[in-house]
C-alpha positions as a Markdown table, in Angstrom:
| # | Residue | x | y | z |
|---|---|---|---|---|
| 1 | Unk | -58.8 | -35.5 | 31.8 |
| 2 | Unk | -62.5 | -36.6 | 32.7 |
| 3 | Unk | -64.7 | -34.1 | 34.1 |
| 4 | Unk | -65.1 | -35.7 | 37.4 |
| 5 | Unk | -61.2 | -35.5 | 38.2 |
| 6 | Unk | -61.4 | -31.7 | 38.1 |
| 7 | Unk | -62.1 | -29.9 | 40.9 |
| 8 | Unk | -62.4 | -26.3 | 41.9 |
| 9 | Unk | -61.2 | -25.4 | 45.9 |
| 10 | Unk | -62.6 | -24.0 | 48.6 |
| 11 | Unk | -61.1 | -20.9 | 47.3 |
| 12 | Unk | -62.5 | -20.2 | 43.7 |
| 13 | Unk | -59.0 | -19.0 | 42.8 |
| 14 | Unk | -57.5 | -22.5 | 43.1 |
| 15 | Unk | -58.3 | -25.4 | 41.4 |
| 16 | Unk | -56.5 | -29.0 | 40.9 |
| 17 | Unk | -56.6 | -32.2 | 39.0 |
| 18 | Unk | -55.2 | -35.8 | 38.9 |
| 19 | Unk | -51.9 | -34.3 | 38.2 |
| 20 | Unk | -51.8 | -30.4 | 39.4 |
| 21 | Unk | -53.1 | -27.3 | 41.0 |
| 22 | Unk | -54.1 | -24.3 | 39.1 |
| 23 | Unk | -54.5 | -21.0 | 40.1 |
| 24 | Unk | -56.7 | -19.1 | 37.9 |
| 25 | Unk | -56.1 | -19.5 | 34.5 |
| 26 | Unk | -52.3 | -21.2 | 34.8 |
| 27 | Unk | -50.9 | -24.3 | 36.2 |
| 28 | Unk | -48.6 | -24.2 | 39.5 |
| 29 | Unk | -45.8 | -25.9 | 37.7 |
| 30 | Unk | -44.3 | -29.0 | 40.5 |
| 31 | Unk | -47.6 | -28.5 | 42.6 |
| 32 | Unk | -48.9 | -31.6 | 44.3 |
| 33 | Unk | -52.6 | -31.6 | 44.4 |
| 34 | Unk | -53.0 | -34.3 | 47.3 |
| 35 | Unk | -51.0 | -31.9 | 49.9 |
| 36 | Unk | -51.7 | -28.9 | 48.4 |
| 37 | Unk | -53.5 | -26.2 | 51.1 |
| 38 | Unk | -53.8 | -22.4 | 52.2 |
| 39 | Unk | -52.2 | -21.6 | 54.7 |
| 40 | Unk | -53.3 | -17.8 | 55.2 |
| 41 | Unk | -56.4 | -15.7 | 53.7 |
| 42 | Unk | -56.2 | -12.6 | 55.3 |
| 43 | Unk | -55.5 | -9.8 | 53.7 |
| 44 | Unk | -54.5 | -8.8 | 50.3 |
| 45 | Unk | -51.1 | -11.0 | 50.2 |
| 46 | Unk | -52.3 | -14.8 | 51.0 |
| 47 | Unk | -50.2 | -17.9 | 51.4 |
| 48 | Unk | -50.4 | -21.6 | 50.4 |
| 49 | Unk | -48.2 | -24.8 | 50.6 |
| 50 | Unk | -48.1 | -28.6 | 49.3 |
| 51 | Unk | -45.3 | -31.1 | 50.5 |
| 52 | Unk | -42.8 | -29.7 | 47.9 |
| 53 | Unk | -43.1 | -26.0 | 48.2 |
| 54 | Unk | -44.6 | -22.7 | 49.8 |
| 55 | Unk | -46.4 | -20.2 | 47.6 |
| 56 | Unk | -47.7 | -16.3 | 48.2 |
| 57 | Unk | -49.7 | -14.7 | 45.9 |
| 58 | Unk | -51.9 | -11.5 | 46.0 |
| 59 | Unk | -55.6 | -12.0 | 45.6 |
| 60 | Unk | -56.4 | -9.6 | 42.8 |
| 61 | Unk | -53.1 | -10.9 | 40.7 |
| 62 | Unk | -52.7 | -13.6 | 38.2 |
| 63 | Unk | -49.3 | -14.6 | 39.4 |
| 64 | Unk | -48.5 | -17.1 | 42.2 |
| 65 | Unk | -44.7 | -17.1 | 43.2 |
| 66 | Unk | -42.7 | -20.1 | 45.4 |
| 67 | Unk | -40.9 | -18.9 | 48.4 |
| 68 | Unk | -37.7 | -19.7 | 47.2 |
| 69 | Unk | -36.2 | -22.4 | 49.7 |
| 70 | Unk | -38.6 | -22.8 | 52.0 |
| 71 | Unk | -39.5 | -25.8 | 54.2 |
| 72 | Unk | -43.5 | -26.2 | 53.4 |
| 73 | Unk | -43.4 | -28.7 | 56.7 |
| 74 | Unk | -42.0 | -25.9 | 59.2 |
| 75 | Unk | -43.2 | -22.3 | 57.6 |
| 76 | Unk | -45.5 | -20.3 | 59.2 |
| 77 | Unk | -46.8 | -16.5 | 57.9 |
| 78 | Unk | -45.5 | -14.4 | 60.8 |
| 79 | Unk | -46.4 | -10.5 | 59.0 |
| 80 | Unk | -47.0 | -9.5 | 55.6 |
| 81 | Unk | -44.3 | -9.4 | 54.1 |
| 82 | Unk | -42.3 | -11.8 | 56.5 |
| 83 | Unk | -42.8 | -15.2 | 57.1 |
| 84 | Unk | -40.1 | -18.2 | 58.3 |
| 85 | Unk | -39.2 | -21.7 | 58.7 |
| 86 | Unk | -37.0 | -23.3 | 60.9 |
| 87 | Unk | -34.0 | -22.4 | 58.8 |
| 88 | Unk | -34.4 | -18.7 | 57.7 |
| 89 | Unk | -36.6 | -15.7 | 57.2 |
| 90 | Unk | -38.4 | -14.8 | 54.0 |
| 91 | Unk | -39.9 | -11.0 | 52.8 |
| 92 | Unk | -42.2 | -11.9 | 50.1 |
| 93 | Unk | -40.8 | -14.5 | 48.0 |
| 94 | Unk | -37.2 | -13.8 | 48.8 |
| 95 | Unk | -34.7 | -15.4 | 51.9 |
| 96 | Unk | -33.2 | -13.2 | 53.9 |
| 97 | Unk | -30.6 | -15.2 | 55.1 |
| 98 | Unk | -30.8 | -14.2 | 58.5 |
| 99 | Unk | -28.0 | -15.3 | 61.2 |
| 100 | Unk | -30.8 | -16.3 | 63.5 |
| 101 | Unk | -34.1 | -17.6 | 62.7 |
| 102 | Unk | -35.7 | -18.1 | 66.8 |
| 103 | Unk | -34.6 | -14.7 | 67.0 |
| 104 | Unk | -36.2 | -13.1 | 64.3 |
| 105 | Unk | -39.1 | -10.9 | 64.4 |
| 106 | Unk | -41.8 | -8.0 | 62.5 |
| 107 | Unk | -41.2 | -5.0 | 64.0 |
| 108 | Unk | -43.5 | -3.3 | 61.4 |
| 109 | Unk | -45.4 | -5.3 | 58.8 |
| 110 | Unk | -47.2 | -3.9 | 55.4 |
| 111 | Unk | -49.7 | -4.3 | 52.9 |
| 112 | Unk | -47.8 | -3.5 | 50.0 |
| 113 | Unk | -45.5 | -5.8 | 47.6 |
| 114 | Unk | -43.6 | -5.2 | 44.8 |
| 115 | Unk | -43.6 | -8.0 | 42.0 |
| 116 | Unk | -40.9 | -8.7 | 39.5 |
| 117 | Unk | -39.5 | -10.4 | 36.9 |
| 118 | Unk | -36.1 | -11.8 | 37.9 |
| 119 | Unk | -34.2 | -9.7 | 34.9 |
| 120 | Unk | -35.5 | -6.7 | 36.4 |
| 121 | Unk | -35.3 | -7.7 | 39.8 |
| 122 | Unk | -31.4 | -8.3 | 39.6 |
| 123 | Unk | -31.0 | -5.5 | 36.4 |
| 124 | Unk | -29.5 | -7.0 | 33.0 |
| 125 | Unk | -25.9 | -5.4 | 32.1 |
| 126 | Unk | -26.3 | -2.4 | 31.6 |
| 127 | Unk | -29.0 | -1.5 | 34.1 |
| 128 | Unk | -26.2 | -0.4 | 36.8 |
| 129 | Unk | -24.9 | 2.3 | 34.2 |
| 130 | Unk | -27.9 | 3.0 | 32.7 |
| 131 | Unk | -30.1 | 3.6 | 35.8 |
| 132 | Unk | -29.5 | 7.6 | 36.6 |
| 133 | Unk | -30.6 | 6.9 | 40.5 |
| 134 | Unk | -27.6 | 6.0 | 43.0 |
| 135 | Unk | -30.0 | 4.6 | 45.0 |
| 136 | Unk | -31.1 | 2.7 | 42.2 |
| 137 | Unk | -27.6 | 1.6 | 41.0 |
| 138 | Unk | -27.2 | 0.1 | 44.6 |
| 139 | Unk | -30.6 | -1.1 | 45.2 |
| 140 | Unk | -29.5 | -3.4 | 41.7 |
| 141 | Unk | -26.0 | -4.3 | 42.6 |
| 142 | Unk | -27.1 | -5.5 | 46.3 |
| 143 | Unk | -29.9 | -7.7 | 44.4 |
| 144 | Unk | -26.9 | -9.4 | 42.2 |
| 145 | Unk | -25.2 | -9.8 | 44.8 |
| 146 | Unk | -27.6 | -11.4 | 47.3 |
| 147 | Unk | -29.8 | -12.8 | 44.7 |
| 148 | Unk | -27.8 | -14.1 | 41.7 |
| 149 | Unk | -29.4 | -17.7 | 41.8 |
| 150 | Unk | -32.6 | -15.8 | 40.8 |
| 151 | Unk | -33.8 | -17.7 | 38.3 |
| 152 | Unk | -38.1 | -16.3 | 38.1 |
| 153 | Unk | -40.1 | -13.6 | 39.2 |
| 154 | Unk | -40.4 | -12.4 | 43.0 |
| 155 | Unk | -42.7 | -10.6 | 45.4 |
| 156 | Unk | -40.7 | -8.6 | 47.7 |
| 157 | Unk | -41.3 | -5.4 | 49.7 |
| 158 | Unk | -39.3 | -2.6 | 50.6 |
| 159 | Unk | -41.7 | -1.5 | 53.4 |
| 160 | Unk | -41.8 | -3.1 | 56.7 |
| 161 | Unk | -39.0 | -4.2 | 59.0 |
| 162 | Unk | -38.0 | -6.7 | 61.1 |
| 163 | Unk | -34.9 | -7.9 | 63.2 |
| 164 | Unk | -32.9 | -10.5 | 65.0 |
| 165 | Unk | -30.8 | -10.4 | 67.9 |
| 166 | Unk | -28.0 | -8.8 | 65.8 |
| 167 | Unk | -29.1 | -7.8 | 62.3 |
| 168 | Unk | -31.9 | -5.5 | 61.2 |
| 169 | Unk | -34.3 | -5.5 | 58.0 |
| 170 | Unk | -36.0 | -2.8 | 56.0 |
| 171 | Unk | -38.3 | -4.8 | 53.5 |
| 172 | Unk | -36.2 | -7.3 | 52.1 |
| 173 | Unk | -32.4 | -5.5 | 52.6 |
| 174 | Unk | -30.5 | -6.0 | 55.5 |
| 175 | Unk | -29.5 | -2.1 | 57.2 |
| 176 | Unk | -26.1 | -1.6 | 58.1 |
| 177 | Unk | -24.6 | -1.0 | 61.3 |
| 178 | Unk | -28.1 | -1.4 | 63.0 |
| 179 | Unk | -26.1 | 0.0 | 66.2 |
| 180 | Unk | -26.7 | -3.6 | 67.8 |
């Protein structure tokens, strides 16, 4: 790479080349440094997106994270941690799967976030008879269930809420009988 192809962004987090986008010291692996942009610098929790995917990150981490399956051409931040597309709602990093995305809403957003590696996020084996907390042993089975196709690390919260018409969320879990 020559010297002039390398270029640090308006933020000084963010850099890109011929080929790729970095953020701080790593490469965003399937970043495409032509489209790439950010889309929100507010805050402690920040957003960015190129023609292939959405990314959040935290400003004082080293990690960047892609919304898993979200449409970079239709998502828009709406509340830390929530943001959406035109097919679903995301806490974090994670879809929520929600039954009705023009219906969806923050009732209360946050500033905190919890980040994960996906073995830890979705608990190896053991972790479900191992973990001494029932909440815990829960929390673990609902992310294998939900979240099996987990593959790398997440952001997520378990503060903040947010509903649709018909189903209610606290952080990224979906509450039962919300009394709708």
């Amino acid at each position: 790479m020559r010297k002039e192809e390398f270029k640090t962004l308006k933020y000084k987090d963010f850099a890109r080349d011929n080929t790729r986008v970095y953020f701080k010291s790593g490469r965003i692996e399937g970043s495409d440094p032509a489209t790439f942009q950010i889309i929100s610098d507010n805050g402690r929790f920040r957003y960015a997106k190129d023609k292939n995917h959405v990314y959040v990150y935290a400003r004082d981490d080293w990690t960047i994270y892609k919304v898993i399956h979200a449409d970079p051409t239709s998502f828009e931040v709406i509340g830390f941690p929530y943001s959406k597309d035109k097919t679903d709602a995301y806490c974090g990093s994670l879809p929520l799967f929600v039954d009705d995305v023009t219906t969806f809403q923050v009732t209360e957003s946050t500033g905190s976030a919890i980040e994960s590696s996906a073995d830890v996020f979705l608990g190896g084996n053991n972790d479900l008879i191992d973990t001494s907390s029932e909440y815990e042993r829960n929390k673990l089975a609902y992310n294998r269930k939900k979240y099996a196709f987990i593959t790398e690390g997440v952001i997520y919260s378990e503060d903040g809420a947010a509903r649709t018409d018909t189903l209610t969320y606290a952080g990224y879990r979906l509450e039962p009988d919300a009394g709708f």
